[in-house]
Structure formats: structure tokens, C-alpha cells
PLY file of the C-alpha trace (Angstrom):
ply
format ascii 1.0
element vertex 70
property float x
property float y
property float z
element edge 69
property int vertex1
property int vertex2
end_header
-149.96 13.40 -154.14
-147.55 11.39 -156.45
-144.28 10.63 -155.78
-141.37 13.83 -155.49
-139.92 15.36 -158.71
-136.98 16.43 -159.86
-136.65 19.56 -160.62
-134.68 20.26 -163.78
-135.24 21.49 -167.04
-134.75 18.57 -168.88
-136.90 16.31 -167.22
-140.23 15.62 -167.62
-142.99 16.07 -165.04
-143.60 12.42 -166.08
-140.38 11.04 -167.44
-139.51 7.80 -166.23
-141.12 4.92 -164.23
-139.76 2.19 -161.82
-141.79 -0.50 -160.73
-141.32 -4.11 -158.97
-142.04 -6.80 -161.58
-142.45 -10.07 -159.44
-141.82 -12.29 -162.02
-138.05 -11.25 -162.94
-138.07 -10.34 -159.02
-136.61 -7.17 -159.51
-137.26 -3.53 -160.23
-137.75 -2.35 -164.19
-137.67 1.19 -165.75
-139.03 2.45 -168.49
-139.35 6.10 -170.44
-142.72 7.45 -170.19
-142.62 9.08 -173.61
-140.39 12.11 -172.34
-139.18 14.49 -174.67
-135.53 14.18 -173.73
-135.23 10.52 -173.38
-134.12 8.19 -170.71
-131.03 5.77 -170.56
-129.46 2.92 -168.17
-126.16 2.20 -168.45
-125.92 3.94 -171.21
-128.77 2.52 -173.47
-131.29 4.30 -175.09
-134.59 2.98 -173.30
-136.96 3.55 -175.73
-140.08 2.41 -175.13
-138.60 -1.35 -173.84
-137.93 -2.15 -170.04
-135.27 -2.25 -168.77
-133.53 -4.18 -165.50
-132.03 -2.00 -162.52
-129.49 -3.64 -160.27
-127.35 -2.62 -157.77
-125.09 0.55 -159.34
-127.10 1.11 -162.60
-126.40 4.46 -163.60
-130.06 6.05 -165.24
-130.12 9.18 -167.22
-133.12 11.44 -167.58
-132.08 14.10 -169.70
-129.22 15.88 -168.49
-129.16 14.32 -165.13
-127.91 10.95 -163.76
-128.79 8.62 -160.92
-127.92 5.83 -159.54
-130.34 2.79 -158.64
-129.17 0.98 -155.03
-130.55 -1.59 -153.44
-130.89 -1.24 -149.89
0 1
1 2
2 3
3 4
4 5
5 6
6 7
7 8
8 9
9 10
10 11
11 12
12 13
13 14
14 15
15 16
16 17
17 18
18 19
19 20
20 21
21 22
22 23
23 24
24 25
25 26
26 27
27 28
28 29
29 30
30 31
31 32
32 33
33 34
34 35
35 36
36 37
37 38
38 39
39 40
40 41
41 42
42 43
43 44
44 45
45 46
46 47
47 48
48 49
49 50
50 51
51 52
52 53
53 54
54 55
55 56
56 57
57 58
58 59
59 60
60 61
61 62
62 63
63 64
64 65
65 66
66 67
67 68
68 69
């Protein structure tokens, strides 16, 4: 068992992955070659990393989240 999905039509079963990366000390994201892309804060991810912080909106296809740091 992975972690939970979201169910929704425009993401992918495996869209989009966050992981700790020690040396920036901080969680990343990145696209996992989806077919409806992924964004934070707006930006295209691509196939680059990007930094989550406290209030970073991410999109995966038509639906948003927001990252939090608890």
C-alpha cells in the first residue's frame, strides 16, 4: 500500500511527488510525468523541483492544494 489518492479525473494515479531533501532542509515537489501537468505557485513544474513552504498553493490538474507545515 502506497500513499492515498486523489480521486479526480485529472490527476494521475502517479502525478506528483513530495519528498524531504536534507540538504535544502525542506520538502521538494516534482511532476512525475503526468499528463495534465503540475504547478506551485503558479509555475509550470516541468520536470525541475521545486521548494514548498508554508502556504504554497500546488496544482495537479484541475485541483489545488495547499502545502502547511505543521
Amino acid at each position: 500500500d502506497g500513499p492515498p489518492g486523489l480521486a479526480h479525473g485529472t490527476v494521475s494515479r502517479r502525478h506528483f511527488e513530495v519528498r524531504w531533501d536534507a540538504l535544502l532542509r525542506c520538502h521538494v515537489g516534482r511532476d512525475l510525468g503526468s499528463h495534465n501537468g503540475s504547478r506551485v505557485d503558479g509555475r509550470d513544474v516541468g520536470r525541475t523541483t521545486a521548494m514548498l513552504r508554508d502556504g504554497t498553493v500546488i496544482q495537479l490538474g484541475d485541483v489545488s492544494l495547499v502545502y502547511e507545515e505543521i
